[in-house]
C-alpha positions in Angstrom: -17.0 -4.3 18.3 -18.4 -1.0 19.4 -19.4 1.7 16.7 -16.5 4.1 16.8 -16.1 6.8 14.6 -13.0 6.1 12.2 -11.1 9.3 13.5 -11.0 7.3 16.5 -9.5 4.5 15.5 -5.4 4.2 16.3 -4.2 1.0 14.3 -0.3 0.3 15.2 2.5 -2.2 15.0 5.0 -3.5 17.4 8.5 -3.8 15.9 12.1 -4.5 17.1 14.7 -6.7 17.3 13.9 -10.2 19.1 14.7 -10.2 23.2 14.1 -6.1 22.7 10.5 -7.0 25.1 8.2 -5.6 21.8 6.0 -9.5 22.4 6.0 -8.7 26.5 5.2 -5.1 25.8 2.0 -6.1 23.5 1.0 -8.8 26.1 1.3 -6.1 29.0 -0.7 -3.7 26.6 -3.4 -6.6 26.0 -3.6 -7.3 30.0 -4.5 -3.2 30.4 -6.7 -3.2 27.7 -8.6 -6.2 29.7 -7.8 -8.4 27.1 -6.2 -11.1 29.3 -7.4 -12.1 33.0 -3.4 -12.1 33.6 -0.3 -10.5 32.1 1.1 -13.4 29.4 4.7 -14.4 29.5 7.0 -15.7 26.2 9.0 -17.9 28.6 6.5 -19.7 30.4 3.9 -20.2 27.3 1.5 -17.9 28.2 1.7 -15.2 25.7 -1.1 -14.4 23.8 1.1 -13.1 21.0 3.0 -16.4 20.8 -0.4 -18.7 20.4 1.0 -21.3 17.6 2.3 -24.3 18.9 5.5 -23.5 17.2 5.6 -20.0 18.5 5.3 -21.6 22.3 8.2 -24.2 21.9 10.6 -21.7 20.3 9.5 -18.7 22.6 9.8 -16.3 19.8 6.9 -14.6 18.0 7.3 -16.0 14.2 4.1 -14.9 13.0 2.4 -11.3 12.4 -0.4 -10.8 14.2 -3.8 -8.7 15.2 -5.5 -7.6 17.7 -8.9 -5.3 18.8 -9.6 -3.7 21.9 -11.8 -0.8 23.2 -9.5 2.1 25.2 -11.5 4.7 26.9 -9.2 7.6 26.8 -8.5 9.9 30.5 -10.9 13.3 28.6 -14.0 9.9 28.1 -13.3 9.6 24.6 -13.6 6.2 23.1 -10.7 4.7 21.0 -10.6 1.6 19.0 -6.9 0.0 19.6 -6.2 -2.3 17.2 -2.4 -3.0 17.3 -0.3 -5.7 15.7 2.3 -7.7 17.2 5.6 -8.3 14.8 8.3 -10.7 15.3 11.9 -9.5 16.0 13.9 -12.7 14.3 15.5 -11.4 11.2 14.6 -15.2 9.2 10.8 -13.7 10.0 11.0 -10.0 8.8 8.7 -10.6 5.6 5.9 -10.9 8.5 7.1 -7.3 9.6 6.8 -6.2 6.0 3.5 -7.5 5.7 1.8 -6.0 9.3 3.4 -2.5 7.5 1.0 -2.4 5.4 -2.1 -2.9 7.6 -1.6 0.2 10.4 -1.0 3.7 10.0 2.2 3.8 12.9 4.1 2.0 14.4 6.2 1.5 18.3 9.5 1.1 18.4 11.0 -0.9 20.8 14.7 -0.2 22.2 16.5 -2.2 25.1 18.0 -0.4 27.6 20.6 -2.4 28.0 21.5 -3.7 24.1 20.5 -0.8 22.5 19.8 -0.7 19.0 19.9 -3.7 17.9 20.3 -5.6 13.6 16.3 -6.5 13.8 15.3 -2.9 15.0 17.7 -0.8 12.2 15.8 -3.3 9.3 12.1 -2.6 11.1 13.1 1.3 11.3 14.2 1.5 7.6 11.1 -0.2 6.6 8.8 2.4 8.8 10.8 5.0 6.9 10.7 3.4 3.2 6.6 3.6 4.0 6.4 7.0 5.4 5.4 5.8 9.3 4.8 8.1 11.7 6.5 6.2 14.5 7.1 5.7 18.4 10.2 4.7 20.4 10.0 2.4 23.5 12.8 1.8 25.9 12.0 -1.4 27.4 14.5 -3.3 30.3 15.6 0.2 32.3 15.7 -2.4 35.1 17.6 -4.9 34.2 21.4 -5.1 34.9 23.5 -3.0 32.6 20.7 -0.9 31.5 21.4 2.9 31.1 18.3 5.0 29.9 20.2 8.4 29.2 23.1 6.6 27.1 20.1 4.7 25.3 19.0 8.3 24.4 21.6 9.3 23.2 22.2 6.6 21.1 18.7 7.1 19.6 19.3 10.7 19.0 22.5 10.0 17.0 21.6 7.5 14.9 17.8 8.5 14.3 18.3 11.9 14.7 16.8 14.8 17.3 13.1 14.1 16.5 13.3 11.9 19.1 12.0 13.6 22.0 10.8 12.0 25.5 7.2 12.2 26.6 8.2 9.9 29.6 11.3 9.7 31.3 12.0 7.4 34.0 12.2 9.3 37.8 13.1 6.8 40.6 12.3 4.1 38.7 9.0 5.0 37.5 8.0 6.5 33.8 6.8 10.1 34.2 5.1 12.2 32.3 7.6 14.8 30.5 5.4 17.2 30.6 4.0 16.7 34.6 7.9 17.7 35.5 9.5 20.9 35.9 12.0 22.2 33.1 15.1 21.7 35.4 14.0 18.0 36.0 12.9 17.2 32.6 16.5 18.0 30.9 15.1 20.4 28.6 12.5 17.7 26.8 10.1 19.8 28.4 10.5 22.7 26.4 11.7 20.7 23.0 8.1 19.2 23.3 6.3 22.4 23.4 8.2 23.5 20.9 7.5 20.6 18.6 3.9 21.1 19.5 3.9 25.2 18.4 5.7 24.0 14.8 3.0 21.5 14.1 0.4 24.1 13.5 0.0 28.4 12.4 -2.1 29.5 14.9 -0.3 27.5 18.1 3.5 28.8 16.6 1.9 32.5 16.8 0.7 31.7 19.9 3.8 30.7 21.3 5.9 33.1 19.7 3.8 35.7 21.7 4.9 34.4 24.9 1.2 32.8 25.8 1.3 29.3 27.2 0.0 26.4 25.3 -3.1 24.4 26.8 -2.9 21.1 27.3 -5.2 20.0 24.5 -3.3 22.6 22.6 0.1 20.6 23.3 -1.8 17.3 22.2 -3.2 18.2 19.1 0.4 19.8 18.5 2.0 17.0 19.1 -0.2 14.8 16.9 0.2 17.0 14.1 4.4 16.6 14.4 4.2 13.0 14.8 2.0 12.7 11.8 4.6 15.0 10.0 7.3 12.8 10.8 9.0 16.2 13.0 8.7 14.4 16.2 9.4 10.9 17.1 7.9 10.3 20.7 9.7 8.6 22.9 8.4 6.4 26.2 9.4 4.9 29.0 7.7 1.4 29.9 8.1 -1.7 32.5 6.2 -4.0 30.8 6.2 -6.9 33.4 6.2 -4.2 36.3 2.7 -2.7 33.8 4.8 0.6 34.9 4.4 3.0 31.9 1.7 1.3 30.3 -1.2 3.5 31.0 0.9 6.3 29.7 1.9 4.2 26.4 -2.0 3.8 25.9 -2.9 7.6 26.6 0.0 8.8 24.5 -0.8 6.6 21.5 -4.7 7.5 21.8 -3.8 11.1 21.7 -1.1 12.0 19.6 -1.0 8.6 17.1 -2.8 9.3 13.8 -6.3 7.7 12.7 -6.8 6.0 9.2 -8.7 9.6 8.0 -5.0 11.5 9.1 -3.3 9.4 6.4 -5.0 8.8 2.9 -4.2 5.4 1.2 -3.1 5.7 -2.3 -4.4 3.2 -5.0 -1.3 1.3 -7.3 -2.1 4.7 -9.4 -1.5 7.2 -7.8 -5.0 8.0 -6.4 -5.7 9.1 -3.0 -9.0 6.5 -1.5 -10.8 8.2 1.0 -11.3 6.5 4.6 -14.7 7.5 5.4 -17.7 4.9 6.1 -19.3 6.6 3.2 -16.7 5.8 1.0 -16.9 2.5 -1.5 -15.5 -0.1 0.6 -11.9 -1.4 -0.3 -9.3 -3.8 2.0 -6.1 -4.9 1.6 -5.2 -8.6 2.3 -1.6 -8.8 3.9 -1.5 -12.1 5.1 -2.9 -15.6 5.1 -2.9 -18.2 7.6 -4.0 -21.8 7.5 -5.9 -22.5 10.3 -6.8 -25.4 11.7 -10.2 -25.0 12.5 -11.4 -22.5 10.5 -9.0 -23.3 7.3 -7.7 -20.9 5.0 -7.7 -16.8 6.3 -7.4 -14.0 4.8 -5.9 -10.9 7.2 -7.5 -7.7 5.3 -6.8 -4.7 7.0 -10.2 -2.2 5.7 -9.0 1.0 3.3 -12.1 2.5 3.3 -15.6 1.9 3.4 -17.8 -0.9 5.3 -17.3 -4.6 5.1 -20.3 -6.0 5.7 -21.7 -9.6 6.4 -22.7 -11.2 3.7 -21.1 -8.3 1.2 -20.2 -9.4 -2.4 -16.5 -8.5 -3.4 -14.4 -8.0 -6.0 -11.0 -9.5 -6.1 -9.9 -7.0 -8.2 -5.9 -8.1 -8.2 -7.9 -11.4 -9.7 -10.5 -10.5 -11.3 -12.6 -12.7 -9.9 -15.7 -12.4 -7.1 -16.0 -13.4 -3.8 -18.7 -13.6 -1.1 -18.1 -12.6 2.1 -19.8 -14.9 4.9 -19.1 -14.5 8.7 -15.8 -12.8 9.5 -14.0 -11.6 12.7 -10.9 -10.0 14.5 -8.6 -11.8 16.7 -6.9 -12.3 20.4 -4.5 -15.2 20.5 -6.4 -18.1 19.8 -9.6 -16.1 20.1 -11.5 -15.4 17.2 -14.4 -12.4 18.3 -16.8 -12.1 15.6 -18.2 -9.0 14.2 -21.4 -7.4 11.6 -19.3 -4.9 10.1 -15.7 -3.6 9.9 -14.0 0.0 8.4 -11.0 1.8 8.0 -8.7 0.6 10.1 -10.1 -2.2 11.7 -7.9 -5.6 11.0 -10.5 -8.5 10.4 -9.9 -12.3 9.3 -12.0 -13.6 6.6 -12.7 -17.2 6.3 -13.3 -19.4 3.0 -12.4 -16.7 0.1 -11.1 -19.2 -2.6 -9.4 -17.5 -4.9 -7.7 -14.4 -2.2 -4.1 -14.4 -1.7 -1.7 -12.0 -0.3 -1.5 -8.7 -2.1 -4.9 -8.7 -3.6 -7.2 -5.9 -2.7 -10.7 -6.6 -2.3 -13.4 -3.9 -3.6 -16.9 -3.4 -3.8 -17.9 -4.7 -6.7 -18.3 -2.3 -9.4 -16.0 0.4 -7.7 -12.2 -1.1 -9.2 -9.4 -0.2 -6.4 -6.7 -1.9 -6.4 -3.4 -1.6 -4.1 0.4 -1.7 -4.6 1.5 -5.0 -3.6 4.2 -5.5 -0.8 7.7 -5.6 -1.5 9.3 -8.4 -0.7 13.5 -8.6 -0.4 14.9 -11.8 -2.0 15.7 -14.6 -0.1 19.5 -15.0 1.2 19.5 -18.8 2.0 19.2 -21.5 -0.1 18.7 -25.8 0.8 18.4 -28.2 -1.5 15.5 -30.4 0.1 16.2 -34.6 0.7 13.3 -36.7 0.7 13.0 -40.0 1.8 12.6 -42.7 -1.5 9.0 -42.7 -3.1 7.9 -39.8 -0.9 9.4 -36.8 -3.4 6.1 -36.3 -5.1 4.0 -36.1 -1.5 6.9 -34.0 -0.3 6.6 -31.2 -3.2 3.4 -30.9 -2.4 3.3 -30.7 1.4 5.9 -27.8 1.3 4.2 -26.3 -1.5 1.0 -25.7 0.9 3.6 -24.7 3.7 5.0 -22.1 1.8 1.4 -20.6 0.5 0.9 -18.8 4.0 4.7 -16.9 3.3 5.7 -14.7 0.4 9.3 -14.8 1.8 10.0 -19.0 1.5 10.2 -19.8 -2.1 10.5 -23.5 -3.7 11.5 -24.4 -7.4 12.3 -27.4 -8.9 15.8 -26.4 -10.9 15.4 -27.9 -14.5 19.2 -28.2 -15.0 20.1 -29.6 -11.5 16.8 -31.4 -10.9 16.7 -30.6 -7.2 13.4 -28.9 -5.4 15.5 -26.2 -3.9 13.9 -24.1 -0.9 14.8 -20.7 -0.5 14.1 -18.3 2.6 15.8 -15.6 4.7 18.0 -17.5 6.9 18.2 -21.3 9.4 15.2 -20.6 11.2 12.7 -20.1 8.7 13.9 -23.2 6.8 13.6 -25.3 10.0 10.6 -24.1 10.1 9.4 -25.7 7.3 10.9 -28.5 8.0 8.9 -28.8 11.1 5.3 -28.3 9.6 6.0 -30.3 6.5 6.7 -32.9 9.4 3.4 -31.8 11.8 1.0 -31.3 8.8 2.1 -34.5 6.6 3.8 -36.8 8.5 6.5 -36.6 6.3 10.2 -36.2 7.1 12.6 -34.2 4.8 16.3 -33.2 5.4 18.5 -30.3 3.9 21.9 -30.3 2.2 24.1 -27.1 0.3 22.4 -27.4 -3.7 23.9 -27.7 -6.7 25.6 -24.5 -8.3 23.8 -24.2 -11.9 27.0 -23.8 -13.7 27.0 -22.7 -17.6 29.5 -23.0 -20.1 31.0 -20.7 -22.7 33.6 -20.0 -25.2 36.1 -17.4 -25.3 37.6 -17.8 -28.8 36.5 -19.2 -32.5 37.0 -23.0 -32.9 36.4 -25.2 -35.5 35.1 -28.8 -36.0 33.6 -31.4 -38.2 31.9 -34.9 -37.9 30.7 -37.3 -40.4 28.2 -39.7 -39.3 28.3 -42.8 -42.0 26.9 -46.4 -40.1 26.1 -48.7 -42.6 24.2 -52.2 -40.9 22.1 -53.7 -43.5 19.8 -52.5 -45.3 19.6 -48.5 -46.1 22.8 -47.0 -43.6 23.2 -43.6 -42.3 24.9 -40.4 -43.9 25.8 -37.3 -43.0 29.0 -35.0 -42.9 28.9 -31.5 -41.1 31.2 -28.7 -40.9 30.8 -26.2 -37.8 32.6 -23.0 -36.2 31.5 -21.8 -32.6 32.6 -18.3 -31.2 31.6 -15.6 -28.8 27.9 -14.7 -29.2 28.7 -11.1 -28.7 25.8 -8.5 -29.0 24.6 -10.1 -31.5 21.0 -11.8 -31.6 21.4 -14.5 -33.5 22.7 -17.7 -32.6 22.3 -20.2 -35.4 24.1 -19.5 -39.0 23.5 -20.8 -42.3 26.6 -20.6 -44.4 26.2 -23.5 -46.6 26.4 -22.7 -50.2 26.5 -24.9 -53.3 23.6 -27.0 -51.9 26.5 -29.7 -49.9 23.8 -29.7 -47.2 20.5 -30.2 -48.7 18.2 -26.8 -47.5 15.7 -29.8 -46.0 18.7 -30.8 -43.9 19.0 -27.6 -42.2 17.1 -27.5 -39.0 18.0 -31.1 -38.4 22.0 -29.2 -38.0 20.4 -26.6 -36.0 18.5 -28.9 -33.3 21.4 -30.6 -33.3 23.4 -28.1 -32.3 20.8 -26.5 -29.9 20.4 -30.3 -28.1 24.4 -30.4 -27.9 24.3 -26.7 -26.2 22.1 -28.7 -23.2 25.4 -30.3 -22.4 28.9 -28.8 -23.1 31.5 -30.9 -23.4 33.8 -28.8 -20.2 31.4 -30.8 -17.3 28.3 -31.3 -19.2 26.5 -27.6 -17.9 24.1 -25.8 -20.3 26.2 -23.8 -23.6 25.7 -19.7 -23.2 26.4 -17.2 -25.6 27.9 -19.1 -28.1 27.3 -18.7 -31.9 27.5 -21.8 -34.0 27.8 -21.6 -38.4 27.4 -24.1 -40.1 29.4 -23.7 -43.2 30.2 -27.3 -45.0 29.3 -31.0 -45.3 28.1 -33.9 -47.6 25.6 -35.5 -47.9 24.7 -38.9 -49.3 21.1 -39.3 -51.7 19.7 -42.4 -50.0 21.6 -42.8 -46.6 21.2 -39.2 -45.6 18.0 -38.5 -43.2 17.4 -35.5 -40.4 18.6 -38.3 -37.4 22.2 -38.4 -39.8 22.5 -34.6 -40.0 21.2 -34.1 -36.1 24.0 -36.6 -34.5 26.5 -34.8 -37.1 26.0 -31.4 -36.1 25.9 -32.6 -32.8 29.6 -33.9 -32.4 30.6 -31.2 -35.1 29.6 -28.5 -32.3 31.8 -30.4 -29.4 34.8 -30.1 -31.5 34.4 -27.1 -32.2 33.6 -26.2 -28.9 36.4 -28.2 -27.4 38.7 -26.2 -29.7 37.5 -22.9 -29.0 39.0 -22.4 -25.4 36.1 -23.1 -23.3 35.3 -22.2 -19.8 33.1 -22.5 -17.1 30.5 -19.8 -15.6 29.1 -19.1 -12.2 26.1 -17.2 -11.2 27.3 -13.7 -9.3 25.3 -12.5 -6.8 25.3 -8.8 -5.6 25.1 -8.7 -1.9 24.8 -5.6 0.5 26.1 -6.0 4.0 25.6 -4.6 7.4 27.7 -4.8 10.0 28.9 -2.6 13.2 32.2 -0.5 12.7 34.2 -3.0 14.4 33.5 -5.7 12.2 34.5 -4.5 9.2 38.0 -5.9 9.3 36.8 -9.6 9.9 34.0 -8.5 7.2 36.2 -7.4 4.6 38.3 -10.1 5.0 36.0 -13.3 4.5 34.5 -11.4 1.7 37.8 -11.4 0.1 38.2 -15.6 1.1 34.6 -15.5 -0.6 36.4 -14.2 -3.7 34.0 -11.1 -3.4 34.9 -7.8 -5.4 34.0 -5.1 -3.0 32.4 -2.2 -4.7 31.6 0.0 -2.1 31.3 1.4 1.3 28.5 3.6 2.8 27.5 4.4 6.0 23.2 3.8 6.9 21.7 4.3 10.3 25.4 4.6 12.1 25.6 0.8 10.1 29.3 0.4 7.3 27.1 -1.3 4.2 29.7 -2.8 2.3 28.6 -3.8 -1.6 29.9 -6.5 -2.9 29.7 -8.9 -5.5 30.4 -12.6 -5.0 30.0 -16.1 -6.5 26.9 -17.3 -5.6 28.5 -20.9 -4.2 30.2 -19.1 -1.9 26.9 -17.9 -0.1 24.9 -20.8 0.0 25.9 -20.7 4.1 26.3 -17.2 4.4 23.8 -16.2 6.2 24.6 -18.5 9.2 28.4 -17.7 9.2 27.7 -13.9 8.8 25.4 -13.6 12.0 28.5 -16.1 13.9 31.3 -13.4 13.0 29.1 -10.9 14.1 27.3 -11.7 16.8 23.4 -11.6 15.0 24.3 -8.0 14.7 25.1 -8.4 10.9 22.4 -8.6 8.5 22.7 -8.8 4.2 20.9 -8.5 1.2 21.4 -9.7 -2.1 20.6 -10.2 -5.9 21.4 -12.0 -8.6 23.8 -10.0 -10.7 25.0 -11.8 -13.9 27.2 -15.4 -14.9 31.1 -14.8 -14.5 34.3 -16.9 -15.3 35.0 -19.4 -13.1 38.7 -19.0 -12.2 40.7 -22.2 -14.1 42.2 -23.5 -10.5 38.3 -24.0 -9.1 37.2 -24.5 -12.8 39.5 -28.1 -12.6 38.2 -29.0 -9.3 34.5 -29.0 -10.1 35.1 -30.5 -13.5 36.8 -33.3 -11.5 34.1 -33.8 -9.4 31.4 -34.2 -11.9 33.7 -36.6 -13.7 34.0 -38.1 -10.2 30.3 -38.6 -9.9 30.0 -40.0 -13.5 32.2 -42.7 -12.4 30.3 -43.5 -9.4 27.2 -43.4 -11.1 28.4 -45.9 -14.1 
């Protein structure tokens, strides 16, 4: 890697909604670059943003990822270019959240012919939600149905009139706004020399004078309002055509920011300077397992030098870590380098104990970074594996799941399934295939169980006594219990036995039996909530009595009294957010409603209806699927878990049935 000054350095993503061109624009920008000895193609396999095998059979970029590459800019200056390729899939946008946090901008790309697409709104929001100065690309202008001017517009209305061309198309072929005359340029022209003046005192006095702006003037104008977030460049390119691409690269060289333009603040608050001179810090947003080099950790540099050799600290850990050999990427290329600073995106090998989110430090200078935010997962599979393999299978997806904060697997205690969890078919099919490539192992999917709970809804009384007498010394024990409504209240278990009827040693054997009868109400056998159980009254007997007596008494006591004290079941609710074009929200709103949703809201977000909702959690278990089918793939949702409801008596009888059902089957 050549020694270029970090000022120099312009470290970007690619984002936008899959089939936008954002993987054919980074390969055209590699090929320019000389990167490539030909321009790379998704469709035929040649891509060198699509290198994993599952990347090439898919032709879809699934993975974030970097890559370095000198640009020598038209005035001789040399830039660094290190730019990172996102994908578009919505199943894959954790990867998008991650390369966020690793560059310092970030290009746009639009089709001509789509628009603005579900994939691009999410990737905008996130630029905003971090503060990215940003880029818009109009990809396809030749392809059938494209229209660049109602693109435009459509760019302008929904992400407002900071979006300014610095290229327009002119026969064809991307032109430099500001090489055209006024009349030709449709008044972008001017709105870019304006933009330019506001950025900066002495340029707005200068143009309020009446003096023209030079063209370095205009540049370092223009860099200023895209750092400021008051201008929103926006290109023209033909990626396949490499029409445009030159002017991508010059515009990003000149007006994009460098790492020293936008000052990284620590978890508290603290600005951490850029410069080489600074103590070196990085930020590790993603690992890989490779399979040649093993574990990686993807740490885009804060500040400082990384050095060869250096010892780190881990400092999200705690823990040390020496840094051997380490390099940046190209595809499948691995280019190694000595040293590595702000900006640059390097992959170390062999740090043991480095995950994503941890920030490594020189040691003896403690900085440590916010950690990404992740959004919770919206699909949910219970995993089948085949007989005796369940134990090699937890582990195999385990590992598979280490390289993604998005894919989450848990064994559920009260169902006993290892339920996966990720943002939608595609990534779970995913998993499906490495667990499949990397162990040999084959595992299947089917909807999970709904962890019902059970409560009361009124007081209820009722009594047991235990008395088995087989030879030798029998078993005593007689129990009184009431059950009703936990309330606010804190505590669960009462002792209202007076006049020593229960012996005080006899006590917590009625209390663990209560708490092991809670495990499994008497409705369908779900875990007891909120309930609050007294014990009031009993007998007792001086021999035959014992804790196992008093235990099995309170036991059946509680199920009396539960059984008396109108019981019902409870599902988990989740709170969902939905986004949807205007003309959906008919067919929206109504399978919400089917759903038995509450609606709580409408808003309107990026010309997007969000409808807020709240809805029983085994109504979504598919959701994501049948959502992107009513809609197209232009519908998109969030959501959270919200609290445990009442499950309405009609559906309450149906799922009692079936576990009763499944009891039968099983004796």
């Amino acid at each position: 890697m050549k020694d270029i000054a970090v000022g120099d350095v312009r470290n970007f993503m690619l984002v936008g909604h899959s089939g936008s061109g954002k993987t054919s624009l980074c390969d055209a920008l590699l090929f320019k670059l000389g990167m490539n000895d030909r321009l790379g193609s998704p469709a035929s396999g040649t891509s060198l943003c699509d290198a994993t095998e599952e990347e090439i059979s898919r032709k879809a970029t699934i993975y974030a990822k970097s890559f370095a590459a000198p640009y020598k800019r038209k005035d001789g200056a040399d830039i660094q270019m290190v730019m990172l390729d996102t994908p578009g899939t919505v199943d894959f946008f954790g990867q998008v959240r991650c390369a966020g946090r690793a560059v310092d901008a970030a290009l746009v790309t639009v089709d001509a012919a789509a628009g603005i697409q579900v994939g691009t709104r999410a990737a905008w929001r996130y630029c905003e939600e971090l503060g990215l100065p940003r880029a818009v690309v109009v990809t396809g202008v030749d392809r059938e149905g494209a229209d660049f001017d109602r693109t435009l517009a459509e760019i302008q209305s929904v992400w407002g009139a900071a979006c300014v061309p610095v290229v327009l198309p002119v026969d064809g072929k991307p032109v430099w706004v500001l090489d055209l005359p006024e009349d030709a340029a449709g008044g972008a022209r001017g709105a870019l020399i304006e933009k330019a003046a506001e950025s900066d005192d002495a340029l707005i006095e200068k143009f309020i004078g009446g003096e023209s702006l030079t063209a370095d003037e205009i540049a370092r104008g223009l860099r200023g309002a895209v750092l400021a977030g008051s201008l929103i460049p926006v290109f023209v390119v033909l990626p396949l055509q490499q029409e445009g691409v030159g002017e991508l690269l010059e515009g990003i060289a000149r007006i994009f920011p460098a790492p020293t333009d936008r000052p990284v603040k620590d978890a508290a608050g603290e600005l951490v300077a850029a410069g080489p001179e600074a103590p070196f810090s990085g930020f590790v947003w993603r690992t890989q397992t490779d399979p040649y080099a093993g574990k990686l950790a993807q740490v885009r540099v804060v500040s400082g030098v990384l050095r060869e050799g250096m010892e780190v600290l881990n400092a999200a850990r705690g823990v040390k870590e020496s840094v051997g050999t380490f390099f940046t990427t190209c595809g499948k290329k691995q280019l190694p380098v000595l040293e590595a600073r702000a900006g640059d995106v390097i992959a170390v090998p062999k740090l043991k104990n480095t995950h994503v989110n941890d920030t490594l430090c020189a040691t003896g200078h403690k900085i440590e970074l916010a950690p990404i935010a992740f959004s919770n997962p919206v699909m949910f599979s219970a995993v089948i594996a085949k007989e005796g393999e369940e134990d090699k299978v937890g582990v195999m997806v385990g590992r598979v799941i280490e390289d993604d904060p998005t894919l989450k697997v848990e064994r559920n205690p009260q169902t006993h399934e290892m339920v996966i969890s990720g943002m939608g078919d595609a990534h779970l099919e995913l998993v499906r295939d490495l667990v499949k490539k990397r162990g040999n192992l084959g595992i299947d999917y089917k909807v999970p169980k709904v962890p019902y709970h059970e409560t009361v809804t009124a007081k209820g009384e009722g009594h047991y006594k235990h008395k088995k007498q087989s030879g030798g010394r029998g078993q005593y024990a007689e129990v009184y219990a009431k059950v009703e409504p936990l309330g606010d209240e804190t505590e669960w278990f009462v002792d209202a036995v007076v006049g020593g009827v229960i012996p005080r040693n006899f006590i917590p054997a009625c209390e663990k039996g209560f708490a092991e009868a809670m495990h499994n109400g008497g409705l369908a056998g779900y875990p007891v909530v909120n309930v609050k159980v007294t014990v009031y009254d009993g007998s007792y007997h001086d021999v035959d009595s014992s804790e196992i007596a008093f235990k099995i008494a309170a036991s059946r006591s509680f199920r009396e009294a539960m059984n008396s004290a109108k019981p019902v079941l409870l599902e988990p609710v989740m709170n969902i957010k939905v986004m949807v074009p205007d003309q959906y929200m008919g067919d929206i709103n109504g399978d919400l409603n089917h759903r038995r949703g509450r609606i709580l809201g409408v808003e309107v977000q990026d010309g997007m209806q969000v409808i807020t909702a709240d809805v029983p959690q085994v109504e979504l278990f598919r959701y994501c699927s049948e959502l992107r089918s009513i809609t197209g793939g232009r519908g998109s949702f969030e959501m959270e878990f919200a609290r445990y409801d009442i499950v309405p008596s009609n559906i309450a009888q149906k799922v009692i049935a079936e576990v009763e059902k499944v009891k039968e089957e099983e004796d």
